[in-house]
C-alpha positions in Angstrom: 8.6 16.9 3.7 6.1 19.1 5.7 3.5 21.8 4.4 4.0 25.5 5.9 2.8 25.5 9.6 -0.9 26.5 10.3 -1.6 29.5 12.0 -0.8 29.6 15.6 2.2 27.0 14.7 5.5 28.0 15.8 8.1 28.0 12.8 9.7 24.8 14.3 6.9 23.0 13.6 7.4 23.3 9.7 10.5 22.6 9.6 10.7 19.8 12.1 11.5 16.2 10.5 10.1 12.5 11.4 10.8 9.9 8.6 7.3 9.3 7.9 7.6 7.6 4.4 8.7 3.9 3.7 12.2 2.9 2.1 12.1 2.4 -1.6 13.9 -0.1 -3.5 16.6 0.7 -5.7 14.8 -1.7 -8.3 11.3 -0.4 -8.8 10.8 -2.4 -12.1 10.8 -6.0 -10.9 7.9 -7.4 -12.7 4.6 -7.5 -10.3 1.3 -10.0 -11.0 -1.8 -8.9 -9.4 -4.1 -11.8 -8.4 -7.7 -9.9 -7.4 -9.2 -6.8 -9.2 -11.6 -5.4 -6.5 -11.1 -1.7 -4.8 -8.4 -2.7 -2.6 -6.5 -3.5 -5.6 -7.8 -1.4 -8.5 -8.1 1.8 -6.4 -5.1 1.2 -3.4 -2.3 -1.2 -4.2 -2.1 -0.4 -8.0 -2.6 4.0 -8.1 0.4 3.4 -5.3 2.6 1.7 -7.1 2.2 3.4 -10.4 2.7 6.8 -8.2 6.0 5.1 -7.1 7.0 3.8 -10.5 6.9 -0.2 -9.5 6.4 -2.5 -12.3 3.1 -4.2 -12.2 2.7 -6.6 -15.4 -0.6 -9.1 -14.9 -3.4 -9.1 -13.7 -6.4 -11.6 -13.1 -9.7 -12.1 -11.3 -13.0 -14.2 -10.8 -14.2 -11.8 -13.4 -12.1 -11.8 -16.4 -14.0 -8.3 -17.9 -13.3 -6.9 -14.4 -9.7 -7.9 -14.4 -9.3 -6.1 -18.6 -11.1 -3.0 -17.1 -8.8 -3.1 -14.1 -5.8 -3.5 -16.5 -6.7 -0.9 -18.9 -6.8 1.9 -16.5 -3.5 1.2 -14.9 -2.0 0.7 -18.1 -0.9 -3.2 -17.1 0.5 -5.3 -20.2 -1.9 -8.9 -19.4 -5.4 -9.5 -18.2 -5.2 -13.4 -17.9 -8.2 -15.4 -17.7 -7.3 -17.0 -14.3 -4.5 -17.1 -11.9 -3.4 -20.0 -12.9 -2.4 -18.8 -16.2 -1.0 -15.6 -14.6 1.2 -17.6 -12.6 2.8 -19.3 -15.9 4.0 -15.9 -17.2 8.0 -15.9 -16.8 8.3 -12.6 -16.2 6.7 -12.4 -12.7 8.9 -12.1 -9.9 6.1 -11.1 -7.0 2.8 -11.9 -6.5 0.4 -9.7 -4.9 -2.4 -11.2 -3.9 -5.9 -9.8 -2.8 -8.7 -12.1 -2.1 -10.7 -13.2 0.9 -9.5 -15.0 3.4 -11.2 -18.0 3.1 -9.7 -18.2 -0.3 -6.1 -16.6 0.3 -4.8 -20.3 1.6 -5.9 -22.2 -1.6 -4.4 -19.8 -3.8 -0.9 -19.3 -2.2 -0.5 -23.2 -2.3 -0.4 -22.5 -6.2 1.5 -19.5 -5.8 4.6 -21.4 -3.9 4.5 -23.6 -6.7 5.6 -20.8 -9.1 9.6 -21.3 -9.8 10.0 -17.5 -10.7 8.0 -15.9 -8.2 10.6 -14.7 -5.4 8.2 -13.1 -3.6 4.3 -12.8 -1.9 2.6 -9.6 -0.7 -0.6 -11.5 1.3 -3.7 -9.4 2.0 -4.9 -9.3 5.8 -6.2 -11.1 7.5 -3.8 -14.3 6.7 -6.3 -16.5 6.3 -9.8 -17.6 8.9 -7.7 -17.9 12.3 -4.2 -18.1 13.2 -3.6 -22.2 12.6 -4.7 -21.1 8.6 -2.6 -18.5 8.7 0.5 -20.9 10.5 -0.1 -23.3 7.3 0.4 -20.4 5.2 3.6 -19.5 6.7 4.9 -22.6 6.8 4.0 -23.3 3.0 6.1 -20.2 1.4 8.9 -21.0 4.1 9.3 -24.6 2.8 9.3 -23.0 -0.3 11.7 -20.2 0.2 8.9 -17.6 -0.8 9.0 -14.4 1.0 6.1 -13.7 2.4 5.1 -10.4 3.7 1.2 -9.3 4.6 -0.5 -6.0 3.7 -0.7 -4.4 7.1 -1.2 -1.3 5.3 -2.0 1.0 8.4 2.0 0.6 9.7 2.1 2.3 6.6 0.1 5.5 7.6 2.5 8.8 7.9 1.0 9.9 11.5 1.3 6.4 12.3 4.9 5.9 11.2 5.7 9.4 12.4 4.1 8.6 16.2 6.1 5.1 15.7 9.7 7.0 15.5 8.9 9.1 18.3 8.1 6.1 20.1 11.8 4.6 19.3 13.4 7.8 19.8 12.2 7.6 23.9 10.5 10.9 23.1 7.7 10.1 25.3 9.7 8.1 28.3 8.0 5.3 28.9 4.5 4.7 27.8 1.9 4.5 30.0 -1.4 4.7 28.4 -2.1 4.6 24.7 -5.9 4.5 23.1 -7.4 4.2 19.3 -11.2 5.5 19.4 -12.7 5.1 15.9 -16.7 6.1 14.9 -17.0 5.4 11.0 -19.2 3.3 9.0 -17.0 0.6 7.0 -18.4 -0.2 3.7 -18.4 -4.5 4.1 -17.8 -6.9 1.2 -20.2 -9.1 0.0 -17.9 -12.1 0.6 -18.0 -11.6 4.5 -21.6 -12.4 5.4 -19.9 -15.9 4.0 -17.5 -16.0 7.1 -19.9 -14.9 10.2 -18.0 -12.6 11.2 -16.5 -8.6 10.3 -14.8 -6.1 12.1 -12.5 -7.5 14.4 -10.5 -9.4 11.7 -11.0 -6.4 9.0 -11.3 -3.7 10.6 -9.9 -3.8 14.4 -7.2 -6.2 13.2 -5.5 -2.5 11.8 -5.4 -1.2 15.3 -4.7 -4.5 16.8 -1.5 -4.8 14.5 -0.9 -0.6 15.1 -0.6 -1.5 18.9 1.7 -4.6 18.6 3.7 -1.9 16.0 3.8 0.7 18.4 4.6 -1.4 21.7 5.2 -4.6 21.0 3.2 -7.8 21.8 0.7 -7.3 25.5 0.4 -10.1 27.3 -3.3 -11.0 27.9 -6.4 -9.0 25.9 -10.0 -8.5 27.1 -12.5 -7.9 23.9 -16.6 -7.5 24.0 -18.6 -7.3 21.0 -22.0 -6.2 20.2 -23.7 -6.6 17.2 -24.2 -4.0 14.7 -27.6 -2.8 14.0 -27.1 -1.8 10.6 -26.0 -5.0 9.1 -29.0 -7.6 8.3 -26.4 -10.6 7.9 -25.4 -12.6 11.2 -22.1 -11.9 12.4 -20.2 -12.7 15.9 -18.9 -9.0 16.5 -19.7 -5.4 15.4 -19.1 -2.9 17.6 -15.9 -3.9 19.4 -14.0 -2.7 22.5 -10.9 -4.2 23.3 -8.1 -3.8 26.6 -4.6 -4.8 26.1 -2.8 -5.4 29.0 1.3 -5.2 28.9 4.0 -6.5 31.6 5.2 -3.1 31.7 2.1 -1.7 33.1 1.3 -0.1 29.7 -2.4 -0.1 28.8 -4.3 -0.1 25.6 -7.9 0.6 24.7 -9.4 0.7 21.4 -13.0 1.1 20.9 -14.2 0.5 16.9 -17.5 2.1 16.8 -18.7 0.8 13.4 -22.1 1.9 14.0 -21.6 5.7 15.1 -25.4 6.5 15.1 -28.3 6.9 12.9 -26.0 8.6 10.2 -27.1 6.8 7.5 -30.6 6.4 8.8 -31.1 10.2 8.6 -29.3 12.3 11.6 -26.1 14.2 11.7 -23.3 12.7 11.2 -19.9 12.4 13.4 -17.2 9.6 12.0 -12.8 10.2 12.6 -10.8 8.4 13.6 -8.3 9.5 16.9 -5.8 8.2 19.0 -3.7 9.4 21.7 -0.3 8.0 23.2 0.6 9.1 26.9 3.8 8.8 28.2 6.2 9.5 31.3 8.0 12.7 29.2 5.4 13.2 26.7 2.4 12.8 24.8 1.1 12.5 21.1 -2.4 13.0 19.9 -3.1 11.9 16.2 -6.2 11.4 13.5 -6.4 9.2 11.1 -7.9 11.0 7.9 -8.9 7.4 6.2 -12.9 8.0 7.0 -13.3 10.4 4.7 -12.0 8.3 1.3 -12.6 9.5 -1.3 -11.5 12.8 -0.1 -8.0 13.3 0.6 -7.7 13.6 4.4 -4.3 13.3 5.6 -3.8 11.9 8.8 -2.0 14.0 11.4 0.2 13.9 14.4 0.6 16.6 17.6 3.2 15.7 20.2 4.4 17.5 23.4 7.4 16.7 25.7 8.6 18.0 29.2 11.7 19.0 27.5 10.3 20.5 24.6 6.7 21.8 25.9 5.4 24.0 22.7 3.2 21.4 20.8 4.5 20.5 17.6 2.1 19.4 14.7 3.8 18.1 11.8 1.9 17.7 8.3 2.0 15.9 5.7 0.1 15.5 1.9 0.0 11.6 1.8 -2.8 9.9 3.1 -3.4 6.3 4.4 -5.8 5.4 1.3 -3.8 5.1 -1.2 -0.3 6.5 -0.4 0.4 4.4 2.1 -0.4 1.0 0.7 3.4 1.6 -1.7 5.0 0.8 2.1 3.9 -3.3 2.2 5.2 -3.7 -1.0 8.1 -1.5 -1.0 9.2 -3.6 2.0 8.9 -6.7 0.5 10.6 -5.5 -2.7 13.5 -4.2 -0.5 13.9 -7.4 1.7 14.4 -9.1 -2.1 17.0 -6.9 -2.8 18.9 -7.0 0.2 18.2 -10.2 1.5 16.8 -9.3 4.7 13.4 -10.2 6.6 10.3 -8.0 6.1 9.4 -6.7 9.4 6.0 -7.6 7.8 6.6 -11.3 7.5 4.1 -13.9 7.6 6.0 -15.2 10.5 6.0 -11.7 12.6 2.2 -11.7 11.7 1.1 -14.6 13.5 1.2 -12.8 16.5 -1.2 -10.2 15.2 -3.1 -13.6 14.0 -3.0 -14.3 17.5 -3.8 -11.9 19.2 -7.5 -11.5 16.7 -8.5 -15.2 17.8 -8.1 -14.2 21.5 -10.4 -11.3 21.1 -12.9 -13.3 19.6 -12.2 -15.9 22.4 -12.6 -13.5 25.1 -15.5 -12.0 23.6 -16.8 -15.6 23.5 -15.8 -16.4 26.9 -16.4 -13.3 28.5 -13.0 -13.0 30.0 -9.8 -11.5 30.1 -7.0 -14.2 27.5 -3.2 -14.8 28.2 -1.3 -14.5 24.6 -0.2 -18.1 24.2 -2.5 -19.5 26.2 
């Protein structure tokens, strides 16, 4: 499961073990139709599943030449002309969708309409705000569609990993956990459409990470600032948040999507870290996802007062695209056993949630009470 130790390593720290990787199905070939045909889909979600032998069978786009190409390289049977016509085919028995969010509502209303589609895999965000994302819910419940959303960065081994340890108690209780990101996200045409960017595409990963980790906090504070690189107006940029549990935990993240002048000509400095502090022990961990294309795998060093010597486990999957077979894998397994996803639509509301009070308090320039 682990590569040899590094240098300096101990020799426990090779052979130690966290469950990093997601459960698979015992069914991998339940037929799959793909609804989208950008990078998220054509270069994450379908090079996952074909690596983990799942069954994709259709595909379709806006652009029906896109959606061939798309098909052609990942071997799928059907480029269909629209979704629409994709959703006819009797074969499919999960949809996964992958469009913006201003358009994800519309199409899951056709989607719940299917009779032989079982299941959903929705792209984050769910929708604009939370309400959009409540009527989404609420329309594969009445349905009796289950619904789970691509919150891909659960997913990530050194996140998974640090989540165990969590469970486990290895770290007593938490007291102070922190995600600090400098990169330089590549935005999609679509969003200068919505206003707004990295707080429900970006920071939304961290958001959901932190709820993951430690549950829901009971009130955020958020401030934006503009970023100076992007001409199109937007309501956040750069974006610094505080979670505030009734435990006394605390969370900061701070999503630096400027991270100086690197494109503009200087040196450049982009990672992404994070670092979880507890009574009996602490974690620190990077994320290797800024340097796609290049396979960086995220890792994970931990340290406890009964077990001092740091450990650093490692992996070779990385977040982008190994880690995008977990969503799916969990929705394919809930299927089979007839459980809930812990990625349900209805679990994700509170991450929904939790967004639209950042961009409230930003607003407001104020701390917000979850449910208020």
């Amino acid at each position: 499961m682990f590569r040899d130790a590094a240098p300096g390593n101990s020799a426990a720290d090779s052979v130690d073990s966290l469950d990093h990787l997601p459960q698979l199905p015992d069914r991998r070939d339940v037929p799959i139709g793909c609804i989208g045909a950008g990078f998220i889909m054509a270069d994450c979600h379908l090079v996952a599943y074909r690596d983990n032998g799942f069954l994709p069978v259709a595909i379709a786009s806006r652009s029906h030449q896109r959606a061939q190409a798309v098909a052609q390289r990942h071997d799928i049977d059907q480029a269909y002309s629209s979704y629409q016509e994709l959703l006819r085919d009797p074969r499919i028995e999960v949809i996964d969708v992958a469009v913006p969010p201003d358009c994800l509502r519309a199409v899951i209303s056709e989607v719940v309409r299917a009779p032989q589609v079982r299941g959903i895999l929705a792209q984050k965000p769910l929708g604009g705000d939370r309400a959009e994302a409540e009527q989404i819910v609420r329309m594969c419940e009445d349905a009796g569609k289950v619904l789970c959303v691509n919150q891909n960065m659960r997913y990530d081994q050194s996140v998974r990993a640090a989540w165990q340890l969590i469970r486990q108690g290895s770290f007593g209780d938490p007291v102070l956990a922190t995600i600090d990101m400098r990169a330089i996200p590549h935005w999609m045409p679509w969003q200068e459409r919505q206003g707004w960017m990295t707080c429900r595409i970006m920071s939304i990963h961290h958001l959901d990470t932190m709820r993951f980790w430690f549950g829901d906090p009971v009130r955020v504070f958020a401030s934006f600032r503009s970023d100076p690189r992007t001409s199109f107006p937007h309501s956040d940029g750069i974006g610094l948040y505080i979670l505030e549990y009734a435990s006394g935990l605390r969370c900061m993240i701070c999503d630096d999507v400027w991270a100086g002048p690197a494109k503009e000509g200087a040196a450049a400095d982009l990672g992404i870290k994070y670092r979880i502090e507890g009574i009996e022990g602490m974690a620190l961990g990077t994320i290797g996802w800024p340097s796609y294309p290049e396979r960086t795998p995220s890792t994970l060093d931990y340290t406890t007062i009964d077990a001092p010597a740091w450990k650093r486990p490692r992996w070779n999957e990385v977040w982008f695209p190994d880690a995008f077979v977990g969503p799916m894998a969990e929705l394919l397994c809930s299927l089979e056993q007839g459980t809930t996803p812990s990625l349900s639509g209805r679990n994700n509301l509170a991450t929904m949630e939790l967004v639209d009070a950042c961009y409230r308090s930003a607003k407001e320039h104020r701390a917000i009470e979850l449910g208020s």
